[in-house]
DRENTORTOR-108044 format. One record per atom (N, C-alpha, C): atom name; residue in three letters; y, z negated, x. Coordinates in steps of 0.001 Angstrom, whole numbers, plus 500000, padded with zeros to 6 digits. Layout:
// DRENTORTOR-108044
   voke   vopa    north       up     east
     CA    ALA        Y        Z        X
...
END
This chain:
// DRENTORTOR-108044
   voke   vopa    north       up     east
      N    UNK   366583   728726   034685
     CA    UNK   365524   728307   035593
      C    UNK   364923   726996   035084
      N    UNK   363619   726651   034865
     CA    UNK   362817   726159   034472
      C    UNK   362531   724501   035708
      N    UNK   361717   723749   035291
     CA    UNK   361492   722710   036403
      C    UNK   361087   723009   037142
      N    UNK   360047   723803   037468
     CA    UNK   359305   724705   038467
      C    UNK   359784   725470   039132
      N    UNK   361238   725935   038895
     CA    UNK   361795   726778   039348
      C    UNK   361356   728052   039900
      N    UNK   361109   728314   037970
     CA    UNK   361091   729791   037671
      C    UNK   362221   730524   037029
      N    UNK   362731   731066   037054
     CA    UNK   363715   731680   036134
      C    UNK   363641   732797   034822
      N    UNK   363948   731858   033997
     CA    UNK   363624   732244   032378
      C    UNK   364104   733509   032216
      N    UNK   365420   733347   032345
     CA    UNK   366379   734584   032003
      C    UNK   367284   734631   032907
      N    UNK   367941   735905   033335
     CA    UNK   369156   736853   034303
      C    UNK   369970   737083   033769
      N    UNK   371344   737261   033908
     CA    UNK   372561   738077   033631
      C    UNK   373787   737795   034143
      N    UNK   374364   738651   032878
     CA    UNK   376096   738238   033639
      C    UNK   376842   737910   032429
      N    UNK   377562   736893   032506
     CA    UNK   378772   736512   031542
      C    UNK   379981   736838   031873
      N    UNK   380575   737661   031138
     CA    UNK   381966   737437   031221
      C    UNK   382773   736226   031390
      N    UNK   383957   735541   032123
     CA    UNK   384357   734474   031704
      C    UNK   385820   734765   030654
      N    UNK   384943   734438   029554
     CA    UNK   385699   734520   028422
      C    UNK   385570   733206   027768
      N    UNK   386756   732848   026863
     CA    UNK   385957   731785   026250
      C    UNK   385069   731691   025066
      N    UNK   385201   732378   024712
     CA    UNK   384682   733033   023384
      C    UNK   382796   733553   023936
      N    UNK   383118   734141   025001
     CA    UNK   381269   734505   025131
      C    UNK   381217   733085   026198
      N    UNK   381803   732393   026350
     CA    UNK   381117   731549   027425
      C    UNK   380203   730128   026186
      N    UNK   381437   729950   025075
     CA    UNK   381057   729220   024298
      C    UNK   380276   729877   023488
      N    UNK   379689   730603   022998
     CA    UNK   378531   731379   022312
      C    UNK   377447   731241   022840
      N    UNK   377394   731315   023691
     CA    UNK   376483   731787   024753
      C    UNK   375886   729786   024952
      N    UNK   376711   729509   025448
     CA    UNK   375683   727510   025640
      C    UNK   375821   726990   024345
      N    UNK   376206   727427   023156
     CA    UNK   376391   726702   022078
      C    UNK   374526   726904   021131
      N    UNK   374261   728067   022157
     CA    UNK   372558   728052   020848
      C    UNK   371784   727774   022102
      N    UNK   372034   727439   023318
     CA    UNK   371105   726528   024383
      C    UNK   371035   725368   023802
      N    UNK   369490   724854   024328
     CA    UNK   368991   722801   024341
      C    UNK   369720   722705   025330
      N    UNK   370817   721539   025272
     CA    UNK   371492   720502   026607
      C    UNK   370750   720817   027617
      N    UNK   371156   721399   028537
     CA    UNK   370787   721226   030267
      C    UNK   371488   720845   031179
      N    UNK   371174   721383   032296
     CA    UNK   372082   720834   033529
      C    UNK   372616   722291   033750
      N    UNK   373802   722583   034043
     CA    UNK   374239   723722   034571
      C    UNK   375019   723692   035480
      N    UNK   374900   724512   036476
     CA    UNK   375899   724550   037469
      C    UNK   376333   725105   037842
      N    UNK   377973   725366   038319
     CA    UNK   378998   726497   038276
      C    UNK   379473   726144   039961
      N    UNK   380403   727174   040104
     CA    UNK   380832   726861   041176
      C    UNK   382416   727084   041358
      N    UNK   383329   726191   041688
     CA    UNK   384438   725900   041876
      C    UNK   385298   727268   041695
      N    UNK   386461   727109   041237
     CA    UNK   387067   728380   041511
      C    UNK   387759   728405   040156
      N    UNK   388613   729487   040250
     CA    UNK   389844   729941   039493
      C    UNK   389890   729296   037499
      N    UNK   388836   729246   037219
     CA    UNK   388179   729627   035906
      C    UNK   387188   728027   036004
      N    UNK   387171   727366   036363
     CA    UNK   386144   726577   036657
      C    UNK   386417   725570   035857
      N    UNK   387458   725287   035819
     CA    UNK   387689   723708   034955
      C    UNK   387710   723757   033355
      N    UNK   388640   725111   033039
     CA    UNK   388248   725117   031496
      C    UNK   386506   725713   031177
      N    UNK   385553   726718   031861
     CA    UNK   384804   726321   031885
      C    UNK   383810   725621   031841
      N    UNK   383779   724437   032613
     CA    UNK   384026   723052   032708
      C    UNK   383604   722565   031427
      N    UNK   384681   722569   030912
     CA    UNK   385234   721738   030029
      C    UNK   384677   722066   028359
      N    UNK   384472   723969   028361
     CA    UNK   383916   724247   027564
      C    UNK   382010   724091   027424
      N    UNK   381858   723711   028579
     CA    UNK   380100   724331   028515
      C    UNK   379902   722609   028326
      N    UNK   380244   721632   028447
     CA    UNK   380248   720066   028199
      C    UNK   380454   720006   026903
      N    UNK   380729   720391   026286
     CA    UNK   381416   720183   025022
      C    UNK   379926   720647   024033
      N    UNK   379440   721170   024743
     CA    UNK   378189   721941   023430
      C    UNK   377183   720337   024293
      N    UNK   377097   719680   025141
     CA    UNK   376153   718618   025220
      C    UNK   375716   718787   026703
      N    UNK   375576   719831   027648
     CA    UNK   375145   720069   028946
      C    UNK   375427   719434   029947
      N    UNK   375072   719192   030418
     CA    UNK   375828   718196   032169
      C    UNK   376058   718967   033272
      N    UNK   377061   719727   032962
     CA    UNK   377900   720519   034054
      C    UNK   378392   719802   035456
      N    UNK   377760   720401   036900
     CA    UNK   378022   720159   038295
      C    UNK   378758   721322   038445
      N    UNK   380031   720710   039406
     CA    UNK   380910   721796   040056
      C    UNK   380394   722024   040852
      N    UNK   379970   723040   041489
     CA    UNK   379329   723031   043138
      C    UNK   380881   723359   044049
      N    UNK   380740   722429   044998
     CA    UNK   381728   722653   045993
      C    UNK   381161   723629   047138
      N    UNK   381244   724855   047564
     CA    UNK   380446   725935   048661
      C    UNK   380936   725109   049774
      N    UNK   382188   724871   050181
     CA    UNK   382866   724884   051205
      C    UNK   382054   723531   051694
      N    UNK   382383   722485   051155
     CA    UNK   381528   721676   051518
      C    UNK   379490   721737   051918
      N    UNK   379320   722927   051109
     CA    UNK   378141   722716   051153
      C    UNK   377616   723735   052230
      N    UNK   378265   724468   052819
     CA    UNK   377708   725608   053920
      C    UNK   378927   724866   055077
      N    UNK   379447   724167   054881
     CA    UNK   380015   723652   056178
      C    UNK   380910   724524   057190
      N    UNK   380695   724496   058813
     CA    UNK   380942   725337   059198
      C    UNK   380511   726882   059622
      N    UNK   379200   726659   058625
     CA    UNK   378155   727994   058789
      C    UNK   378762   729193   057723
      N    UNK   378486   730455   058208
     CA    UNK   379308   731421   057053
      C    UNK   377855   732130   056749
      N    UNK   378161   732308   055774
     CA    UNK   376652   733011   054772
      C    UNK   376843   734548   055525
      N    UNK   375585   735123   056104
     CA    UNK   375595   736438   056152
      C    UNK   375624   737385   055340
      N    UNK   374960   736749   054356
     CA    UNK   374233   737317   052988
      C    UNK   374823   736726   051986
      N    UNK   375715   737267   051010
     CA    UNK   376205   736758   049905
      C    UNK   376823   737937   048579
      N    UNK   375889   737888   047774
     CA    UNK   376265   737912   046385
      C    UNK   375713   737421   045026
      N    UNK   376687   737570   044258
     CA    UNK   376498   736539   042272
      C    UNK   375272   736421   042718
      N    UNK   374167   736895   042539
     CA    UNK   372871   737013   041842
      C    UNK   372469   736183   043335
      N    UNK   372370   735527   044681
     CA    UNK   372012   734832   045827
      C    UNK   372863   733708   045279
      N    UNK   373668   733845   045072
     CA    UNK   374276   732364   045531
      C    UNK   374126   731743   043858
      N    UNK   373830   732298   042995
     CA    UNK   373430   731505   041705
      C    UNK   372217   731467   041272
      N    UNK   370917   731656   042029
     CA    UNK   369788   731484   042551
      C    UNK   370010   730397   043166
      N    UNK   370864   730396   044307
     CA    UNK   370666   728977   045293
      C    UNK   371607   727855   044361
      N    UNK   372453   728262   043479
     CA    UNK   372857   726804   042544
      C    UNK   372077   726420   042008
      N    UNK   371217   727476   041200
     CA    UNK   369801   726626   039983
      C    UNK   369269   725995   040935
      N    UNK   368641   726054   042194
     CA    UNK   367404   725675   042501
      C    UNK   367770   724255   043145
      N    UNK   368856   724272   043667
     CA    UNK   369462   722922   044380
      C    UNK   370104   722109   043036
      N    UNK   370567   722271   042147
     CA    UNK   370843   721994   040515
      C    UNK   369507   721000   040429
      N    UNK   368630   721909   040387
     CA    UNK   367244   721392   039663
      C    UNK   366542   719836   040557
      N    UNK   366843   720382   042230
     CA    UNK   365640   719231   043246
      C    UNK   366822   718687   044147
      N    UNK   367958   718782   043825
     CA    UNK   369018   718287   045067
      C    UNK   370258   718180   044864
      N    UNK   370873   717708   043369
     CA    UNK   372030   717950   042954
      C    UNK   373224   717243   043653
      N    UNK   372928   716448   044884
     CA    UNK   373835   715869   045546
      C    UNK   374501   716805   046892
      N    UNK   373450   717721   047062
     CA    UNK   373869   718846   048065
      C    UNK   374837   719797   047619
      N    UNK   375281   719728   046077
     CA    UNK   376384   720954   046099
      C    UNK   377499   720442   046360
      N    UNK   377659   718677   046350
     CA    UNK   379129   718087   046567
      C    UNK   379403   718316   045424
      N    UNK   378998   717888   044686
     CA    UNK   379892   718502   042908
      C    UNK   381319   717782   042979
      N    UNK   382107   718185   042169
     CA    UNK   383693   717614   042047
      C    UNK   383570   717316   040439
      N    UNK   384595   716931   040112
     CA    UNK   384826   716703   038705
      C    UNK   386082   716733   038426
      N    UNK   386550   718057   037697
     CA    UNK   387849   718158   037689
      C    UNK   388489   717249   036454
      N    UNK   389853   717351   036254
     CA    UNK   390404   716501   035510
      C    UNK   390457   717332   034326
      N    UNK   391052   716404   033252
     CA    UNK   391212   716951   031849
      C    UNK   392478   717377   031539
      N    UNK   392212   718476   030186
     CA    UNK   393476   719828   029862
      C    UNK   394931   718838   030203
      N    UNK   394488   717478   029450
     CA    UNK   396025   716921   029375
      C    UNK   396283   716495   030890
      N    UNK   395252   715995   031596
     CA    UNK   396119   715733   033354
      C    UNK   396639   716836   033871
      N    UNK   395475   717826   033376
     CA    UNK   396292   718795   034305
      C    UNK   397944   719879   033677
      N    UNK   397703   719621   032522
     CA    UNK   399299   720190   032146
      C    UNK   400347   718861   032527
      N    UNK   400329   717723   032464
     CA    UNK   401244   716928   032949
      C    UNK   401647   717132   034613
      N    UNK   399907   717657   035394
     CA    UNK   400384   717791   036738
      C    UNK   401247   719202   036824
      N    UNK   401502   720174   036173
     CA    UNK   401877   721342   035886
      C    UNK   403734   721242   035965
      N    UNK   403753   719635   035057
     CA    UNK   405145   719332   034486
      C    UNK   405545   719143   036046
      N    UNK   404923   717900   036576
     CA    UNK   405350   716887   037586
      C    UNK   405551   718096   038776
      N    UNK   405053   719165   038658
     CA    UNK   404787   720147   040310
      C    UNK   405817   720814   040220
      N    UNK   406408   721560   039037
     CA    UNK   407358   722050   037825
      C    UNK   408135   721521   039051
      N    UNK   408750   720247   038177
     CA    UNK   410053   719148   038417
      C    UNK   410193   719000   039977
      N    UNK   409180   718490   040650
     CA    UNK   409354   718656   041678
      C    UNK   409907   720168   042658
      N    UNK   409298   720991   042300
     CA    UNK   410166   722276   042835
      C    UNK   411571   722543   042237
      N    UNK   411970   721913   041457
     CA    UNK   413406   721756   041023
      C    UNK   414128   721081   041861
      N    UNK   413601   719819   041792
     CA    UNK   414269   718833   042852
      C    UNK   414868   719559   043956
      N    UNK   413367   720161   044643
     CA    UNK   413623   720319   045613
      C    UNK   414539   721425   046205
      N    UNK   414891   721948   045127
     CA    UNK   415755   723518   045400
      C    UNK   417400   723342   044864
      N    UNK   417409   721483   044672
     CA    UNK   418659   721270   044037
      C    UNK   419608   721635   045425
      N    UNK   421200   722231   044667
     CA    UNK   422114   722632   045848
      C    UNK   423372   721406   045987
      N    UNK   423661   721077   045012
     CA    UNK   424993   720375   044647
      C    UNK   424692   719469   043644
      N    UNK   425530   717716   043630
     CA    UNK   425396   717074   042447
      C    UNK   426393   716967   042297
      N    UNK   426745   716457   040799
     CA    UNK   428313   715526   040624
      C    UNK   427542   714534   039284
      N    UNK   427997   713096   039982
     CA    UNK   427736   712116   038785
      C    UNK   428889   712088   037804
      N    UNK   428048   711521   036426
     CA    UNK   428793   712069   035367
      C    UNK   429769   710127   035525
      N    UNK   431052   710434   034881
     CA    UNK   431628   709167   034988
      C    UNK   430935   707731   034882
      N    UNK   430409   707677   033341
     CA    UNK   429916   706729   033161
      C    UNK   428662   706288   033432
      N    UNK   428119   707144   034701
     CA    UNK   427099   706650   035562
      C    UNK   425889   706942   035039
      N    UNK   425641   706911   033790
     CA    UNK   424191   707529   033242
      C    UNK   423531   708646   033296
      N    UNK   424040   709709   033408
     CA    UNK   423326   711130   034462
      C    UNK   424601   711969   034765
      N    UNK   423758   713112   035688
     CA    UNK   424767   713657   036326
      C    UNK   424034   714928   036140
      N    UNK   425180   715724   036844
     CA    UNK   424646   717511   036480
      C    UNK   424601   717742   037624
      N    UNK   423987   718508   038245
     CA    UNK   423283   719672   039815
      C    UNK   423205   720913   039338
      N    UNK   423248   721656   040465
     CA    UNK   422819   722947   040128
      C    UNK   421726   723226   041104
      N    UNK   420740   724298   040395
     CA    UNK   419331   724291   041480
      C    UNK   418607   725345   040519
      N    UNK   417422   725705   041379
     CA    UNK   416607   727189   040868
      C    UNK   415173   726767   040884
      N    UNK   414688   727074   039122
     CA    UNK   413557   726790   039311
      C    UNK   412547   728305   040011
      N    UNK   411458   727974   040250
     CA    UNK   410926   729830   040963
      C    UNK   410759   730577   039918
      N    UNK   411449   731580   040979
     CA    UNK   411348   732876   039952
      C    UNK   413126   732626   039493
      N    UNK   413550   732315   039584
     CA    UNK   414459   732027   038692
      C    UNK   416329   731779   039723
      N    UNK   417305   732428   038651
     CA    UNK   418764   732396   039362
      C    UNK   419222   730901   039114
      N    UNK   420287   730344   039938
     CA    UNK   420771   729373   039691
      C    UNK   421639   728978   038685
      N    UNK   421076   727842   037904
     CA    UNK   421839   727527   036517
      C    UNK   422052   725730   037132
      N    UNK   422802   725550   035785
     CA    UNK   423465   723811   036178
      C    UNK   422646   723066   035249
      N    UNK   421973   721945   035807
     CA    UNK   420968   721258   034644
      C    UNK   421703   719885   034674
      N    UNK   421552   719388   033813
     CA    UNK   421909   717983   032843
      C    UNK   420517   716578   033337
      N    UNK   420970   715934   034352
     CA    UNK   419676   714987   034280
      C    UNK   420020   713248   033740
      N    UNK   419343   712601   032949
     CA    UNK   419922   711322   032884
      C    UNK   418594   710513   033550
      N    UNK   419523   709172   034252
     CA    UNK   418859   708451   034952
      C    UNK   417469   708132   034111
      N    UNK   417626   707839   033122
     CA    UNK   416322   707283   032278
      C    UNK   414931   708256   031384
      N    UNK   415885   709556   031882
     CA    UNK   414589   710452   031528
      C    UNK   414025   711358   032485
      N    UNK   412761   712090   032126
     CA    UNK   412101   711967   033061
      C    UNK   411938   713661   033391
      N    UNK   412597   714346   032667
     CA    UNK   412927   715816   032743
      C    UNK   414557   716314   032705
      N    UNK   414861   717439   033585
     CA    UNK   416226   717738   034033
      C    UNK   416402   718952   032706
      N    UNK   417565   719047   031686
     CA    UNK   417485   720237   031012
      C    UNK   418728   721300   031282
      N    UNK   418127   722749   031438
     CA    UNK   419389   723510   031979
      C    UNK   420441   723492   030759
      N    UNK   421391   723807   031100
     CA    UNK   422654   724423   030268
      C    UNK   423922   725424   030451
      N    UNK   423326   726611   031266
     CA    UNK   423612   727288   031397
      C    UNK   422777   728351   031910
      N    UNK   423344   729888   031824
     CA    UNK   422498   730739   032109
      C    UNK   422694   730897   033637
      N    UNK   422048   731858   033638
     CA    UNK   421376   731803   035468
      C    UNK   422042   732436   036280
      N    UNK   422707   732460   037547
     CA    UNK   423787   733390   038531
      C    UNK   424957   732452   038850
      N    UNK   425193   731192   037936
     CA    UNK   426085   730323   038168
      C    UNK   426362   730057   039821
      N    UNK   427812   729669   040139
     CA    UNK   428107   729278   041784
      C    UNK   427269   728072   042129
      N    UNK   426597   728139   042699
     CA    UNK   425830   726598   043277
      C    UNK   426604   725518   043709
      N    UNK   427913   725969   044339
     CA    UNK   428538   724752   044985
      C    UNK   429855   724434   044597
      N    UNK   430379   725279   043635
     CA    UNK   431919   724963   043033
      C    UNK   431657   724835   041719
      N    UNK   431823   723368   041143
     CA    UNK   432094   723207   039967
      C    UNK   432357   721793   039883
      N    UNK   432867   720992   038602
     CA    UNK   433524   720134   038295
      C    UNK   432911   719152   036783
      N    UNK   433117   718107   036906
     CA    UNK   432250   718006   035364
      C    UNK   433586   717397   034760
      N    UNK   433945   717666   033479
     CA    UNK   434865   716960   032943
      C    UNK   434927   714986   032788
      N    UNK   435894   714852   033004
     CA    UNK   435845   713104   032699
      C    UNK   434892   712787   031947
      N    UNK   434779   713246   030381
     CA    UNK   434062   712877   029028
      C    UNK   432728   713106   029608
      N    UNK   432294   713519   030529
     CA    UNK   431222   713985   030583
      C    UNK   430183   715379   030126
      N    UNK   431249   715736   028744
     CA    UNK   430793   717032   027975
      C    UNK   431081   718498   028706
      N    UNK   431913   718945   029487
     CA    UNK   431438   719647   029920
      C    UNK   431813   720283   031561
      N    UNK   430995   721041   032148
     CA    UNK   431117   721679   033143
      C    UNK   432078   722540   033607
      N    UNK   433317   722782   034463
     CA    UNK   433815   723934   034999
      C    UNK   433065   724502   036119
      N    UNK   432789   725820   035772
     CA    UNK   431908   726477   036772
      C    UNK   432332   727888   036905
      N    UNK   431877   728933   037829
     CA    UNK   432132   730040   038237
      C    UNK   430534   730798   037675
      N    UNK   431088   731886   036506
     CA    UNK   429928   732495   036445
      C    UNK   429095   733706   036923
      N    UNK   428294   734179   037047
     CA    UNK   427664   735359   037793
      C    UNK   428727   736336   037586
      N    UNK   429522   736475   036659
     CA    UNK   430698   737706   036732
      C    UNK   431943   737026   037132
      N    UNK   431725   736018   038537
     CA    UNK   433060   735396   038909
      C    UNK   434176   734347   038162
      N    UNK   433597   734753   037077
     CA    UNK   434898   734399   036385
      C    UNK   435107   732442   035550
      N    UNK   436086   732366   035141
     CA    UNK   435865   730396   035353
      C    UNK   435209   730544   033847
      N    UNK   434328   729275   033994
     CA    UNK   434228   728877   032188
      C    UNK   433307   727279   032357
      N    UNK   433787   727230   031041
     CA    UNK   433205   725654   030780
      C    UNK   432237   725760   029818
      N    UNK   431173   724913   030681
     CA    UNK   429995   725058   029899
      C    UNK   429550   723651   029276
      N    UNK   429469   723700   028121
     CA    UNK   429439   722227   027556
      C    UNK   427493   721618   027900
      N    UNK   427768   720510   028345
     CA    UNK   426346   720378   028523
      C    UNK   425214   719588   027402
      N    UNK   425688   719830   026460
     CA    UNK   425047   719760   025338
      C    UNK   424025   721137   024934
      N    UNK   424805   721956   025578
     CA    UNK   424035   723481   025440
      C    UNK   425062   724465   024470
      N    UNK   424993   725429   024498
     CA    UNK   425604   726579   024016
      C    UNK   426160   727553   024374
      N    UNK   427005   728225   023969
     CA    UNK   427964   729473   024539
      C    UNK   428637   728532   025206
      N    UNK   429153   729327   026653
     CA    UNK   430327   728641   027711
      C    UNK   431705   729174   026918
      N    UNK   432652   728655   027553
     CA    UNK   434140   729403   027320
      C    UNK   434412   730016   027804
      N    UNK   434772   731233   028315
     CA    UNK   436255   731758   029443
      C    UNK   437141   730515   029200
      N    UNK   437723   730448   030534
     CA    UNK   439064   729521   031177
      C    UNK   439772   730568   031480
      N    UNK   440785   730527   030355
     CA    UNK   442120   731526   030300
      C    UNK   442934   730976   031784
      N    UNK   443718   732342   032775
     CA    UNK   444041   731522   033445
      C    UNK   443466   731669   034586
      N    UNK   442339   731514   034989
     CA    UNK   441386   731360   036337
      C    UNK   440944   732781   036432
      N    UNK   441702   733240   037450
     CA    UNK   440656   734622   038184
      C    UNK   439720   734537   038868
      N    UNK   439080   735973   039589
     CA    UNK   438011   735996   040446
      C    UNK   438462   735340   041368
      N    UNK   437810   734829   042317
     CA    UNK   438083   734070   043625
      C    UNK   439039   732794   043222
      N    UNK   439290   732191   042168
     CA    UNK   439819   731077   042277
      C    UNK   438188   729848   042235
      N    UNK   438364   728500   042864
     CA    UNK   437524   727595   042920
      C    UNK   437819   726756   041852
      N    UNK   436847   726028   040833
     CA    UNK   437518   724970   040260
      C    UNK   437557   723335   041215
      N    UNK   438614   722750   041068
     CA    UNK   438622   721325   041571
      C    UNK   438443   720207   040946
      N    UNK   439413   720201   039960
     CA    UNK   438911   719212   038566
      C    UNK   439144   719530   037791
      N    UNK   438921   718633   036402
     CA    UNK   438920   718677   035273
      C    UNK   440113   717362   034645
      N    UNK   441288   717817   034381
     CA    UNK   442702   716728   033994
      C    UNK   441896   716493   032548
      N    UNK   441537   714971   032377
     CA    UNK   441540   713633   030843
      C    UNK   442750   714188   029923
      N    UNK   443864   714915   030425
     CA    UNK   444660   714857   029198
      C    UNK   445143   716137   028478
      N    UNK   444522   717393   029447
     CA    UNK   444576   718541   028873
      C    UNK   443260   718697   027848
      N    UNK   443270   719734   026986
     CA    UNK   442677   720520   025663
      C    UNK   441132   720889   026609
      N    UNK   440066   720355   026393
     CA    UNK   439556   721144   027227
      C    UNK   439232   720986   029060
      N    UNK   440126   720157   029330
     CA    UNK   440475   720200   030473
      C    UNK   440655   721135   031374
      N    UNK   441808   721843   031704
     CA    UNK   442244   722612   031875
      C    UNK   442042   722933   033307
      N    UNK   441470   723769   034186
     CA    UNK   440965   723612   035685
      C    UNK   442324   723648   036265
      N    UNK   442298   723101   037864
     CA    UNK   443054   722950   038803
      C    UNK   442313   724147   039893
      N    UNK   443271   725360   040226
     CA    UNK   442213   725927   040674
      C    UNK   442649   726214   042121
      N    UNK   441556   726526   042750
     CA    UNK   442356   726615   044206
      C    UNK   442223   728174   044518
      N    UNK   442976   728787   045085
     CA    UNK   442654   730420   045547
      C    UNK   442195   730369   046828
      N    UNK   440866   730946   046974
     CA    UNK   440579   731435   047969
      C    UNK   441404   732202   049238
      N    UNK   441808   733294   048172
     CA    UNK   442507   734537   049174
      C    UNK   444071   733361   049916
      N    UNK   444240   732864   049406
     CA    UNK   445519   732184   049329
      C    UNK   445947   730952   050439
      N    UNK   444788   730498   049998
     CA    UNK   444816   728766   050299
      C    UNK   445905   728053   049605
      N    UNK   446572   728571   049170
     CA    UNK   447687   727356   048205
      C    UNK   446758   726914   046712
      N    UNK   447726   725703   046719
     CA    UNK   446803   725094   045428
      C    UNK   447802   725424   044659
      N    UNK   447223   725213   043239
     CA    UNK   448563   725738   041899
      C    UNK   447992   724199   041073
END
């Protein structure tokens, strides 16, 4: 659409990136304007890049509490050019953030739903991090490794682990835990294959981890039982 607001040319773009950047890369710099939504920011991000001055149109803001009777592509991107062209303060434009804010906010939203789904902690002796167990979404419960001074939790173990019975050895290196097939093992939290804990059946709990056994050898309690061994 032209200053006069005529309209040069019609169609439809795929949102691809590949035809979106083809497509404004053999346009003269204009003003273009998109409208908020799923696809909008890398968009965004691509149609700026060839020289254009891309407005987000915000709808919600801009029809208020009125609901359009009449709405489709070809109406409501008619009414972006023309308010684009004589009124660019009426779409409420936004300005989204860049690839790198928004993958860091990705990390931080990440971490936070970790947090928040943590079940159990145990601090590690010498006070510098401790291990939890917790589920990121989508996902079974594994035991993650966090130290006070960094700023991401890393798992070390696979997923089905007991959420609330386990033990960390003195040294700090590794975990006694109950795995999705019941059974005891120590999982070093450095990462790797766990052990079987020769010794520990189904339904036993671990309690601790003894400084002077191989390994540290669990103390286990029986469920069915209640006696300790």
């Amino acid at each position: 659409m032209d200053l006069q607001g005529e309209t040069l040319i019609e169609g439809q773009l795929r949102t691809r990136q590949a035809e979106v950047a083809e497509f404004f890369q053999a346009l003269a710099p204009a003003r273009v304007v998109i409208e908020v939504g799923t696809h909008s920011a890398w968009v965004w991000e691509v149609i700026a890049e060839y020289g254009h001055e891309v407005l987000v149109a915000n709808p919600r803001l801009m029809d208020g509490s009125k609901r359009r009777k009449r709405k489709s592509d070809r109406i409501d991107a008619d009414k972006l050019a023309r308010l684009g062209g004589v009124d660019p303060k009426s779409l409420y434009p936004l300005r989204h953030r860049s690839t790198e804010v928004r993958q860091d906010l990705v990390m931080l939203r990440a971490r936070e739903a970790l947090v928040a789904t943590r079940t159990d902690a145990r601090w590690c002796l010498e006070g510098k991090h401790y291990v939890f167990s917790g589920n990121e979404p989508g996902k079974g419960v594994r035991f993650f490794l966090e130290d006070i001074s960094a700023s991401q939790p890393r798992a070390f173990s696979p997923e089905g682990v007991d959420a609330l019975n386990f033990a960390v050895s003195p040294d700090g290196l590794y975990v006694l835990g109950v795995g999705p097939d019941q059974k005891g093992y120590l999982y070093p939290v450095s990462g790797g294959d766990p052990k079987v804990v020769a010794g520990m059946e189904p339904g036993d709990l671990p309690v601790q981890l003894q400084q002077r056994r191989p390994l540290g050898l669990p103390l286990p309690h029986r469920r069915h039982s209640g006696e300790g061994i």
